[in-house]
C-alpha positions as CSV (number, residue, x, y, z in Angstrom):
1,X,163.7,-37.1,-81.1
2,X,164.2,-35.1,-84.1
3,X,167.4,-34.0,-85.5
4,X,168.9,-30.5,-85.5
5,X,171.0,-29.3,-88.2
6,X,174.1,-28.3,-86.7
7,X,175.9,-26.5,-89.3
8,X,173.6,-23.2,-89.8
9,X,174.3,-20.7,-92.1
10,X,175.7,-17.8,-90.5
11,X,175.8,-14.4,-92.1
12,X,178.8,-12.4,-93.1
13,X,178.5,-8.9,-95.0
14,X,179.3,-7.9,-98.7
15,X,180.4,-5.0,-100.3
16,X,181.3,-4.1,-103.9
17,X,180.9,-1.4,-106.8
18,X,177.6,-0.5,-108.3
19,X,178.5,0.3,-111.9
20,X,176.7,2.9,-113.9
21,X,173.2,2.1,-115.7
22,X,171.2,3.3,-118.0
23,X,169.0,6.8,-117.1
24,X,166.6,5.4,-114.6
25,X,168.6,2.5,-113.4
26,X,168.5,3.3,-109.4
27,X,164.5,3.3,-109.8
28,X,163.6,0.3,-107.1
29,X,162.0,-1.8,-110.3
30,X,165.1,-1.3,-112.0
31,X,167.2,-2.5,-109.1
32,X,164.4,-5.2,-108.5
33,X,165.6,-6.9,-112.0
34,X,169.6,-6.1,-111.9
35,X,169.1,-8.4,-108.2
36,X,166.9,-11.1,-109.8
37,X,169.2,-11.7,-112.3
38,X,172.3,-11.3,-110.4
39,X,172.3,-13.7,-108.0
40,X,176.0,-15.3,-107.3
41,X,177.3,-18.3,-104.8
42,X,177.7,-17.4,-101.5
43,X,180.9,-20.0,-101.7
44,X,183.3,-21.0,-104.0
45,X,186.8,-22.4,-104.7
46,X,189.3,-20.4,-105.8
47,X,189.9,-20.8,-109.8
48,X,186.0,-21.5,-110.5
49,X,184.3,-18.3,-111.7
50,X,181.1,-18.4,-110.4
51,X,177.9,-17.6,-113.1
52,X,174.7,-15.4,-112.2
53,X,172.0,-17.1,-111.2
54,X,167.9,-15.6,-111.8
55,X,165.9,-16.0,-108.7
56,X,163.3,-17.8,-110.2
57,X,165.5,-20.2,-111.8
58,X,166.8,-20.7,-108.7
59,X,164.5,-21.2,-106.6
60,X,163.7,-24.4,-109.0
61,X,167.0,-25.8,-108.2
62,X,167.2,-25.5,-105.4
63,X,164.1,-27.2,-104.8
64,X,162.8,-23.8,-102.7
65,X,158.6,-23.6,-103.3
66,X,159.0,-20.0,-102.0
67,X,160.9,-16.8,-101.1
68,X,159.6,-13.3,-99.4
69,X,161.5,-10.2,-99.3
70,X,161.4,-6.9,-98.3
71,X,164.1,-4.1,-98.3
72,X,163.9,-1.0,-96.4
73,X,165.6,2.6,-97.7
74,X,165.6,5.7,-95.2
75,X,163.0,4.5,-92.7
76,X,160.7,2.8,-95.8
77,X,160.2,0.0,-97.5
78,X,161.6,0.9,-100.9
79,X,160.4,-2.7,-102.8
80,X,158.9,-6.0,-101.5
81,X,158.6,-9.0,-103.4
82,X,157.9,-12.4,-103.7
83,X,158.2,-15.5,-105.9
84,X,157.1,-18.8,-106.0
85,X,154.2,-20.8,-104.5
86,X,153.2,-21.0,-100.3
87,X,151.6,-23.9,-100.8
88,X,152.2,-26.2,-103.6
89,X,148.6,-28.6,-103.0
90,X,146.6,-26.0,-102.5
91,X,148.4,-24.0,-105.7
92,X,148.6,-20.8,-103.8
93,X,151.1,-18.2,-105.0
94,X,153.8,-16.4,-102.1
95,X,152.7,-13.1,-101.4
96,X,154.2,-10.4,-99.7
97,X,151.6,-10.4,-97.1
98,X,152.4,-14.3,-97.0
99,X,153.0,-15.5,-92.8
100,X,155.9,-17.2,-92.3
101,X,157.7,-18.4,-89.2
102,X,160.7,-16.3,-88.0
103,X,162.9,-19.3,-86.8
104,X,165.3,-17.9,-84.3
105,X,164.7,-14.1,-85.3
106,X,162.1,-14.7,-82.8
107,X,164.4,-13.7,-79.9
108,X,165.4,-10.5,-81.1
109,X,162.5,-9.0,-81.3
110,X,161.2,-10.9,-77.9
111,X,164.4,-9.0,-76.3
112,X,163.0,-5.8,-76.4
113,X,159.6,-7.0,-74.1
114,X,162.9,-7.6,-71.6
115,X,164.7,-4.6,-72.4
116,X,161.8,-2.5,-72.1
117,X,160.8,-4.8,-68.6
118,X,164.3,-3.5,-67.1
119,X,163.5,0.2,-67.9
120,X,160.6,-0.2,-66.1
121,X,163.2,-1.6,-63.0
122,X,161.0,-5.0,-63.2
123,X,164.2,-6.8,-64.2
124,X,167.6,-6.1,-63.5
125,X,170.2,-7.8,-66.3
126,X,172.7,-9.0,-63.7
127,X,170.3,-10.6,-61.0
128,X,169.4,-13.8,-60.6
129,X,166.8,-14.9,-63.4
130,X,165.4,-17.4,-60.4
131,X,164.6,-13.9,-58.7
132,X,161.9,-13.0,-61.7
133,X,160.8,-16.9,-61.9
134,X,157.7,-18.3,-59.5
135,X,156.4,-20.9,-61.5
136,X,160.0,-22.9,-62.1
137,X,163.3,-22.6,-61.1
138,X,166.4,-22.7,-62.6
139,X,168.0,-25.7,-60.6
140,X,171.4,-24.9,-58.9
141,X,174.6,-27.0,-59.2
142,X,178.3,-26.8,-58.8
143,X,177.9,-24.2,-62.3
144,X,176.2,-21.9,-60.2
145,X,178.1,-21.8,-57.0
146,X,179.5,-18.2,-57.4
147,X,177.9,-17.2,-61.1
148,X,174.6,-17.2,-61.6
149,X,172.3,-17.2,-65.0
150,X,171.3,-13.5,-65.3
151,X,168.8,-11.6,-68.1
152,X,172.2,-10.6,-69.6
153,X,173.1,-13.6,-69.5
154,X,170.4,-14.9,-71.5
155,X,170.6,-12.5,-74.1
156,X,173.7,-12.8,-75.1
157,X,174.1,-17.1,-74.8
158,X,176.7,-16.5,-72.1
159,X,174.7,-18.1,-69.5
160,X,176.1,-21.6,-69.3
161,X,172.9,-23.1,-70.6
162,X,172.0,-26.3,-72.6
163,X,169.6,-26.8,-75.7
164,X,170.4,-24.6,-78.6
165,X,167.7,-25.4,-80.6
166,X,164.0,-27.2,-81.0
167,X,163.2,-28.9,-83.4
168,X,158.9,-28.0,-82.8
169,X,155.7,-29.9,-82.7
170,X,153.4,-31.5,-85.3
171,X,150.3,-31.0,-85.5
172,X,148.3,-33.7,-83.0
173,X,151.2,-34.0,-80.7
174,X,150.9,-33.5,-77.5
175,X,152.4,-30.0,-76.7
176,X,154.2,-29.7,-73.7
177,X,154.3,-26.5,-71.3
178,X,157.0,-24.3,-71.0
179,X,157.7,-25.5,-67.6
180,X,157.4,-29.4,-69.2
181,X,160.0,-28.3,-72.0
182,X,162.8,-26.7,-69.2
183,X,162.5,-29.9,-67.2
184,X,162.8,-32.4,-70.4
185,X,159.5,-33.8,-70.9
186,X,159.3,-32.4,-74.5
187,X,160.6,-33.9,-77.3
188,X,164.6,-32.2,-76.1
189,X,166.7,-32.4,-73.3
190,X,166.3,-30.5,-69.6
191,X,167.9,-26.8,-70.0
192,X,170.1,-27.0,-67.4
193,X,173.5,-24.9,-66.3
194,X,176.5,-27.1,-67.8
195,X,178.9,-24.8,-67.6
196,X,179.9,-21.7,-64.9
197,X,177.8,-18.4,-66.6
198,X,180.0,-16.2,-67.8
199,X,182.5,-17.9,-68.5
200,X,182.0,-18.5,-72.6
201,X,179.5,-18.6,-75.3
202,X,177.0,-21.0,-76.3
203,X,174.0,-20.7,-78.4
204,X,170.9,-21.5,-76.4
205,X,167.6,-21.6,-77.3
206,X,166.5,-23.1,-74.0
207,X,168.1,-20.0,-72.1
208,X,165.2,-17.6,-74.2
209,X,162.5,-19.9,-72.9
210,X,163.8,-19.5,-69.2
211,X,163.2,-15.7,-70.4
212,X,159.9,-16.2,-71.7
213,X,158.8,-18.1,-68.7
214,X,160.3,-15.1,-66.4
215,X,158.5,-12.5,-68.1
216,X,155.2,-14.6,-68.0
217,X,155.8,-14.9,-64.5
218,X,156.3,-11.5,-64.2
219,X,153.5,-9.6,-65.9
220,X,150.9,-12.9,-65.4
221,X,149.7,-12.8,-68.8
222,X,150.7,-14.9,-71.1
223,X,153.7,-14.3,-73.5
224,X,151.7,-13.4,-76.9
225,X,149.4,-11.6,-74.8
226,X,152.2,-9.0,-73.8
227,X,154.7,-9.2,-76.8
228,X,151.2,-8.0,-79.0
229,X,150.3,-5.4,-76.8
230,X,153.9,-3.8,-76.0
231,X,155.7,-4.8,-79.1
232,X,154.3,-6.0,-82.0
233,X,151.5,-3.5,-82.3
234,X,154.1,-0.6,-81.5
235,X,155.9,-1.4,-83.8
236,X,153.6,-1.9,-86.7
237,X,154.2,-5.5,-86.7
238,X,150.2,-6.0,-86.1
239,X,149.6,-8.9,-88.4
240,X,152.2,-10.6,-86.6
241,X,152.1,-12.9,-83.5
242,X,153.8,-15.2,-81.6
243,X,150.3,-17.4,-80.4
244,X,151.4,-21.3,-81.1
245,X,149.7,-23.2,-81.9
246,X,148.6,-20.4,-84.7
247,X,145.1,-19.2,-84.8
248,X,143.1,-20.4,-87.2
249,X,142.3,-17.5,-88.5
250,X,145.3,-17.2,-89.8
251,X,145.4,-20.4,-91.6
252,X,143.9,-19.2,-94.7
253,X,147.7,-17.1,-95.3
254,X,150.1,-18.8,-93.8
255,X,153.0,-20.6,-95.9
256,X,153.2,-24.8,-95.9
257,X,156.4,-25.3,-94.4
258,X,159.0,-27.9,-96.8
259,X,161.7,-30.3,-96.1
260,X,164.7,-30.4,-98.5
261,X,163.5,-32.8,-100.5
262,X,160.1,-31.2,-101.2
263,X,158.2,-33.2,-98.8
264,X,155.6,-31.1,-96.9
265,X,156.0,-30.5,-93.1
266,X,153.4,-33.0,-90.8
267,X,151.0,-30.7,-90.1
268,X,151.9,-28.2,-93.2
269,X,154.1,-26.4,-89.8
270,X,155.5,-26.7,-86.9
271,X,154.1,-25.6,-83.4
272,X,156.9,-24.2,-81.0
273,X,155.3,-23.7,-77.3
274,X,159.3,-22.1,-77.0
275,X,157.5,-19.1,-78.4
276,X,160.4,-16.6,-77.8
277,X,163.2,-18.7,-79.1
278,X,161.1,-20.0,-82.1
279,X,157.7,-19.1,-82.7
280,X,157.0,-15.8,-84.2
281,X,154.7,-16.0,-87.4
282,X,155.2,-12.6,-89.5
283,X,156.3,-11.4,-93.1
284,X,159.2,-9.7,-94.3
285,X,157.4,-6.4,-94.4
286,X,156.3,-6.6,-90.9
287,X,159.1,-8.2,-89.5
288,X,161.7,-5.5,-90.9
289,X,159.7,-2.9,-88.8
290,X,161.9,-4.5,-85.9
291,X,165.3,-3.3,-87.9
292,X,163.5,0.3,-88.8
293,X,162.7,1.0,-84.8
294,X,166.2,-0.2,-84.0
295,X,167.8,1.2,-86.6
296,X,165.9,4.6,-86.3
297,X,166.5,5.0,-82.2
298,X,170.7,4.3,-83.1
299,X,170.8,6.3,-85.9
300,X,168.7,9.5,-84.3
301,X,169.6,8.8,-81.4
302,X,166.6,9.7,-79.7
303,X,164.5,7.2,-77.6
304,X,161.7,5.2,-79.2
305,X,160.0,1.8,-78.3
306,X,163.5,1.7,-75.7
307,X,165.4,4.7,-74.6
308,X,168.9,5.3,-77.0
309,X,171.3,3.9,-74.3
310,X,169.3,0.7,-74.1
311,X,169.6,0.2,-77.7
312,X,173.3,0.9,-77.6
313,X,173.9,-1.2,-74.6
314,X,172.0,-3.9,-77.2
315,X,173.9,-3.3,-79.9
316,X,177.3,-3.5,-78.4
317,X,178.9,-6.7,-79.5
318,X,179.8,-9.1,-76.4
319,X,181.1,-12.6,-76.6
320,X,180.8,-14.4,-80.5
321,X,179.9,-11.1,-82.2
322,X,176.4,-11.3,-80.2
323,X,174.5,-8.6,-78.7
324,X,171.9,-8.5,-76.2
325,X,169.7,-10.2,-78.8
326,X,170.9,-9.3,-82.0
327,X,174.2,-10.8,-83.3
328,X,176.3,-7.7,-83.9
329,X,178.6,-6.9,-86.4
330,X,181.3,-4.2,-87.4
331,X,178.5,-2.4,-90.0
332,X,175.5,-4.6,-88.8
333,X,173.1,-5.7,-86.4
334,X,170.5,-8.8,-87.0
335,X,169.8,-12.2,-86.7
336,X,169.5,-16.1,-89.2
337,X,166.4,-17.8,-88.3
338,X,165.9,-22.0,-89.1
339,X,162.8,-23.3,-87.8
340,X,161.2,-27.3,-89.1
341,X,160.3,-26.1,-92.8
342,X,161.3,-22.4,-92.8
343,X,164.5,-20.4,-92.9
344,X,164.5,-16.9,-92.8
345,X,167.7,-13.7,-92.2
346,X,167.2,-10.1,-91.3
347,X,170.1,-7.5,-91.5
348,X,170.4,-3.9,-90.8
349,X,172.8,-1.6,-91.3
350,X,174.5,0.0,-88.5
351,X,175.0,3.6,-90.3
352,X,173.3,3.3,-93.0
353,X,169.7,3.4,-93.7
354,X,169.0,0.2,-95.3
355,X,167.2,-3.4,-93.6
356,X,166.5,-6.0,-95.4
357,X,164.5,-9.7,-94.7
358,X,164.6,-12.5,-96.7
359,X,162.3,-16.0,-95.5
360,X,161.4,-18.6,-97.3
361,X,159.5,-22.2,-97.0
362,X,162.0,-24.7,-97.2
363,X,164.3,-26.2,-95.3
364,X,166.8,-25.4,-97.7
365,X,167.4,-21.3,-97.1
366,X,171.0,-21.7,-99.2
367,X,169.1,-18.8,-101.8
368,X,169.4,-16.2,-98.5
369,X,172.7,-16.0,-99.1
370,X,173.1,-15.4,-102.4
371,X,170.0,-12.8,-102.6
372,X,172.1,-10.9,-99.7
373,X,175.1,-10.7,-102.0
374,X,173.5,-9.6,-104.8
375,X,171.7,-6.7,-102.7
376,X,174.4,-5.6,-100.8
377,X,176.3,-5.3,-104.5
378,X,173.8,-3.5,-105.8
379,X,173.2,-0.8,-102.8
380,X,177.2,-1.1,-102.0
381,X,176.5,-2.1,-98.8
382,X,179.4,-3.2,-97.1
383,X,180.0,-6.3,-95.2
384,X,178.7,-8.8,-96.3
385,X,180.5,-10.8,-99.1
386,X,181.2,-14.6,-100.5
387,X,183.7,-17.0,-98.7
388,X,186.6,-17.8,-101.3
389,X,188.5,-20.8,-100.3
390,X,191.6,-22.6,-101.9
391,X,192.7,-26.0,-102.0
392,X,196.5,-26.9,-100.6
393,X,197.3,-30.6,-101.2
394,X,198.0,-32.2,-98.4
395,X,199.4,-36.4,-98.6
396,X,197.5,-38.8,-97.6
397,X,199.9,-40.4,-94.3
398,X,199.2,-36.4,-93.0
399,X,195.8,-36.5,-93.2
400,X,195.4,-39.4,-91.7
401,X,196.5,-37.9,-88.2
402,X,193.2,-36.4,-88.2
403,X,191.4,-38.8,-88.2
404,X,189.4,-39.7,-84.8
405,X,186.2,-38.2,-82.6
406,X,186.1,-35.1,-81.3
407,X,183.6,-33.6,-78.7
408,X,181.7,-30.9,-78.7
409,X,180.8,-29.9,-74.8
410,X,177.2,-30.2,-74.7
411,X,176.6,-31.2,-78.5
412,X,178.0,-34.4,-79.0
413,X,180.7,-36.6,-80.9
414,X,182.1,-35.5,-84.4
415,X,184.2,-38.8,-86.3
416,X,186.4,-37.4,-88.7
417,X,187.5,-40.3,-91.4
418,X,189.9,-40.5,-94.3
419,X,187.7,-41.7,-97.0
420,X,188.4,-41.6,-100.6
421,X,191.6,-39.6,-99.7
422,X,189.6,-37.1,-98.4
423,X,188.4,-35.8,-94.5
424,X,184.8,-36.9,-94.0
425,X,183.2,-35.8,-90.8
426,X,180.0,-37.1,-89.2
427,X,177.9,-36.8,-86.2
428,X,174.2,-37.9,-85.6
429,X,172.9,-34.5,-85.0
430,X,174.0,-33.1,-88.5
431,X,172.4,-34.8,-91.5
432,X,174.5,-35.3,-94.0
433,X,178.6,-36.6,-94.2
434,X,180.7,-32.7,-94.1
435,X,183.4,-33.5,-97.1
436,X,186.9,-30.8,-95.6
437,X,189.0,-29.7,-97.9
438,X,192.6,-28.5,-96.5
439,X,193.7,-24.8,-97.1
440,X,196.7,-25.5,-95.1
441,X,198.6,-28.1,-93.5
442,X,196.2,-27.4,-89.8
443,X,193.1,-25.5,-91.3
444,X,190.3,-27.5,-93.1
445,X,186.9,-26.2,-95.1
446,X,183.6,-27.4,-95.6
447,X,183.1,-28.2,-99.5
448,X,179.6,-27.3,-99.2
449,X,179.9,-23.9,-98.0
450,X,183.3,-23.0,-97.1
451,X,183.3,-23.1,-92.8
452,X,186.6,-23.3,-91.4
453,X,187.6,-26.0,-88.9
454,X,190.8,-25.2,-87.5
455,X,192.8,-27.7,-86.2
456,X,195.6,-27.6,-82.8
457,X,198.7,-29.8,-83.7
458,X,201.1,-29.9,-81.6
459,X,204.7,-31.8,-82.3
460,X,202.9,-33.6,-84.5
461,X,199.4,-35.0,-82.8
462,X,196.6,-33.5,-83.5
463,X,194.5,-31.9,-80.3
464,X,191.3,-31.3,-81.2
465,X,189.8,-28.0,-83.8
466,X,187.7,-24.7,-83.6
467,X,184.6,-24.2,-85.7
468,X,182.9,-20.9,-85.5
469,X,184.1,-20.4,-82.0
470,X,182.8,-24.0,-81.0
471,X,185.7,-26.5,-80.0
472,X,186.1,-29.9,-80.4
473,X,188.1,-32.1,-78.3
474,X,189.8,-34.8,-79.4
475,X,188.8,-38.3,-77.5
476,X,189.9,-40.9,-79.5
């Protein structure tokens, strides 16, 4: 079974002053240049002054072959660009009308076919999902006694469910139905009810393929079939789709998907039959016509592809910072996306009339970041900024009472060792050893990029830590 990367980049919002220019200098092309050449880290250590980095320079150091973006002003798209190569064999440049996958910004945008399904009182959010299901069920157990998985539910990863992620299909695999993938026969675990719904948050991938499977059930057609026709196409998202495995015709503009290390993905991309958790193909320019709808229904308030009080309801942060569908911040509202070969991030503004998309063709999407930073600093958009962490020295006898495994409910074992004087801490579903730094005597970072693990001591013993709002027990 393939491996997931645990540790996903999660965005946080930047703002900072937009010095004066020269006459001309808030033209888009002049803007274009002041962001290409002022890229900065998204994370860094207190006392190293970070240097500008140019995209394109970038991008080689990264190892990135390609990057898309598009950025939306007042309802528009004020520039798109793109950079690099979407396909290194073939020696075919990225275009801005380039396909890419979506990743997990997939479910967003196959939200609204739900929203819009409870407007049309087809759904309700708080029944029973097994009420809207007739080809599968989800099975009941001790979980489910008194709470029950719900639309809601689903939408917001409070449902109890297992499976965050997939990890896809190559090409000549055998690709299981979405009936096969809920009851395990893929290539990832049953998505089962592990915990009472409700009662806390858990990303889950395998909850937004229950969904799927309830609105195919539902309308009996199948789910690209009714996401083109009520969706997409409404919102001028045309040349989009979320058809796996993708139609050929297609092919001929579609990006080659990359591993880290350069390698091409088996199959030049992966094919995700958990369409509505993973497999919409699109561009930046299409796919920010999701964040213009949105955006434009909050922000006039008057009703559009959903009525305004849907979109509120939507974009009311729950549990985690999450929406129903969109994560949901204090001045923004979108969603990271990280399927085999492509990362991708869209982020609107809540009250102001900006979007922007960034995707690119590597499993290395570290440049989102740092391309969000620099246009957030140059539009002052606030928000979204760099994490700054600093180093406390701790001795060596006190780290070493953190040392041990910890469990994550549903994810697996973490082993924390003291290694070089240092906290190492691996796990087989990330992929590389996570080097923490202390900040204080019970609060740890990431070197690579800064995420916090804090850690419960009491009278001396450690407990077990919080990272990003998941916990880890300690169990030996």
């Amino acid at each position: 079974m393939k491996r997931l990367c645990f540790l996903s980049v999660l965005l946080l919002l930047f703002s900072c002053s937009l010095h004066d220019g020269e006459p001309n200098s808030q033209t888009p092309d002049s803007r274009v240049a002041r962001i290409e050449s002022g890229l900065i880290p998204d994370f860094w250590i207190k006392g190293a002054d970070p240097v500008p980095f140019n995209i394109n320079e970038r991008l080689d150091e990264l190892g990135i072959p390609g990057l898309s973006v598009a950025f939306v002003a007042d309802g528009k798209i004020e520039w798109a660009r793109a950079y690099g190569m979407s396909s290194v064999a073939e020696n075919r440049p990225m275009e801005t009308d380039t396909m890419l996958l979506a990743g997990s910004i997939s479910k967003p945008v196959a939200a609204l076919r739900a929203h819009q399904l409870v407007e049309e009182g087809v759904f309700d959010l708080d029944e029973n999902v097994n009420k809207y299901l007739t080809s599968w069920q989800v099975p009941d157990n001790d979980f489910t006694k008194t709470e029950k998985v719900s639309i809601r539910r689903i939408l917001n990863h409070t449902a109890g469910l297992t499976v965050w992620g997939f990890p896809g299909y190559d090409k000549g695999d055998e690709i299981p139905s979405v009936v096969d993938v809920l009851d395990g026969l893929g290539n990832t675990d049953p998505v089962r009810v592990f915990k009472e719904p409700g009662e806390g948050w858990l990303y889950s991938g395998g909850g937004y393929t229950i969904m799927q499977l309830a609105i195919e059930d539902q309308e009996s057609i199948s789910f690209p079939e009714t996401m083109q026709k009520n969706v997409l196409d409404r919102i001028s998202m045309s040349n989009s789709t979320y058809e796996n495995p993708l139609p050929e015709q297609y092919h001929a503009i579609a990006a080659t998907g990359y591993r880290s290390n350069g390698d091409e993905v088996e199959g030049k991309w992966p094919i995700y039959p958990e369409m509505a958790a993973a497999g919409l193909w699109t561009t930046p320019g299409e796919l920010i016509r999701y964040a213009v709808e949105i955006q434009r229904i909050f922000q006039s308030k008057q009703d559009g592809i959903l009525k305004y009080e849907t979109v509120v309801e939507m974009l009311t942060a729950g549990m985690n910072d999450h929406g129903l569908g969109p994560g949901v911040g204090e001045h923004t509202f979108g969603h990271g996306g990280a399927d085999e070969g492509f990362r991708a991030q869209l982020v609107a503004w809540k009250d102001n009339p900006y979007a922007v998309v960034v995707m690119v063709n590597s499993d290395n999407g570290s440049i989102i970041r740092e391309l969000l930073i620099a246009i957030a600093n140059e539009y002052e958009l606030p928000g979204i900024e760099p994490t700054i962490r600093e180093i406390e020295e701790i001795s060596t006898a006190d780290l070493e009472k953190f040392a041990g495994g910890y469990e994550l409910e549903n994810i697996g074992l973490v082993k924390i060792e003291l290694l070089d004087d240092r906290l190492t801490a691996t796990a087989e579903f990330i992929d590389e050893p996570v080097q923490l730094l202390p900040q204080s005597a019970t609060e740890f970072f990431d070197s690579t990029d800064g995420t916090l693990f804090e850690f419960d001591v009491q009278d001396g013993v450690v407990n077990g830590f919080t990272m990003r709002d998941i916990k880890g027990e300690r169990v030996e």
